[in-house]
C-alpha positions in Angstrom: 84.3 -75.8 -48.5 81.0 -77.0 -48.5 79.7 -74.7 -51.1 82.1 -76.8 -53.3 80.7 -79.6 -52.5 77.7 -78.8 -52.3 78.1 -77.2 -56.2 80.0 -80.4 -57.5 77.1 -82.6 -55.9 79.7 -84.4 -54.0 77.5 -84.6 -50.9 75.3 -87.5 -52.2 78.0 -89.8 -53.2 79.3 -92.4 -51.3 82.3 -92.1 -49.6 84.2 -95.4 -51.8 82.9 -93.7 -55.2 84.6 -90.3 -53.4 87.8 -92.2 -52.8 87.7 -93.4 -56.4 87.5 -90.0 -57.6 90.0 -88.8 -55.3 92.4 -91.1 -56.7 91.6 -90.6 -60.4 92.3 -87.3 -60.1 95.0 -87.3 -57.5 97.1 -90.2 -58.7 96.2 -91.6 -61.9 95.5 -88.4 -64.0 99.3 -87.2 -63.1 100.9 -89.9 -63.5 99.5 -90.6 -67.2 99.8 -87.4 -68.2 103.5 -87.4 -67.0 104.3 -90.6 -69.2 102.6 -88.4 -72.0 105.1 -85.3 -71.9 107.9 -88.0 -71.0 107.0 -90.2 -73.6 106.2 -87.6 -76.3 109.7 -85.9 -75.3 111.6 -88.9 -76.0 110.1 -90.0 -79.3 111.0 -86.7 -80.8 114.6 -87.3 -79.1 114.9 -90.7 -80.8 113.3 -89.0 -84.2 115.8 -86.2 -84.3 118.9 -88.6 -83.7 117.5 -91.0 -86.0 117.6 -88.2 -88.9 120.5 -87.5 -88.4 122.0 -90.6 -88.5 120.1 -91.2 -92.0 122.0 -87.6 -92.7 125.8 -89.1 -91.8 124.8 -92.0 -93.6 123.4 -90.4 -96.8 126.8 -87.8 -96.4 129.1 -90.9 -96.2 127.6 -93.0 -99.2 128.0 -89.7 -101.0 131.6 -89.8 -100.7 131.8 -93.0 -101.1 130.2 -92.8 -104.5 131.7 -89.5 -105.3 135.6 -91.4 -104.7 134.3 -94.0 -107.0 133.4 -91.5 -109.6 136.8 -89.7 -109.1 138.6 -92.9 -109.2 137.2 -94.1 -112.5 137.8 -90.7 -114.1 141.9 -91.2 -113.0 141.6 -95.0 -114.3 140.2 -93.7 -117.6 142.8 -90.6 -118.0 145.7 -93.0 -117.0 144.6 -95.5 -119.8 143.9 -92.5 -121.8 147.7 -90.6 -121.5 149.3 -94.2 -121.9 147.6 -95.0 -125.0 148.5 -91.2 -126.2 152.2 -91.9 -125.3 152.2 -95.7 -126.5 151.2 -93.9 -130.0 153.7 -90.8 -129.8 156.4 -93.5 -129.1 155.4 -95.8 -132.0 155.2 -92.9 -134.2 158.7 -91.8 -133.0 160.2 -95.2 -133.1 158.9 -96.0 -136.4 159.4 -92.6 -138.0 156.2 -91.7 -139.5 
């Protein structure tokens, strides 16, 4: 034990700079490098349900746009096979 002190030159210091030391390296050290694993954990947590919350989103507005799509194709064929029976009626009715 006093080989170690004696090779960190801990032997000259005085005994309040030793208690600072102590409690660097004893209790502040851990506890900010704790709140660095926890911290960093949770940010890539909060990332990863962030993106894919931007993914259900981006899925849903595609279908929404998609329906819209679909439902303007069924508007334009309805108007489309009227129009084609509004003139194969005419043409029928009138005889030409």
């Amino acid at each position: 034990m006093k080989k170690a002190i004696k090779f960190l030159r801990l032997d000259n210091i005085k005994v309040k700079n030793k208690l600072l030391l102590i409690y660097i390296l004893c209790v502040l050290l851990p506890i900010v490098a704790t709140d660095y694993a926890f911290f960093n954990y949770t940010r890539t947590q909060v990332e990863k349900q962030q993106l894919q919350q931007y993914k259900a989103s981006l899925q849903r507005l595609s279908l929404v746009i998609n329906k819209q799509f679909e439902d303007a194709i069924y508007v334009a064929y309805n108007m489309m096979t009227s129009y084609i029976y509004q003139q194969y009626y005419h043409t029928r009715k009138c005889g030409i």
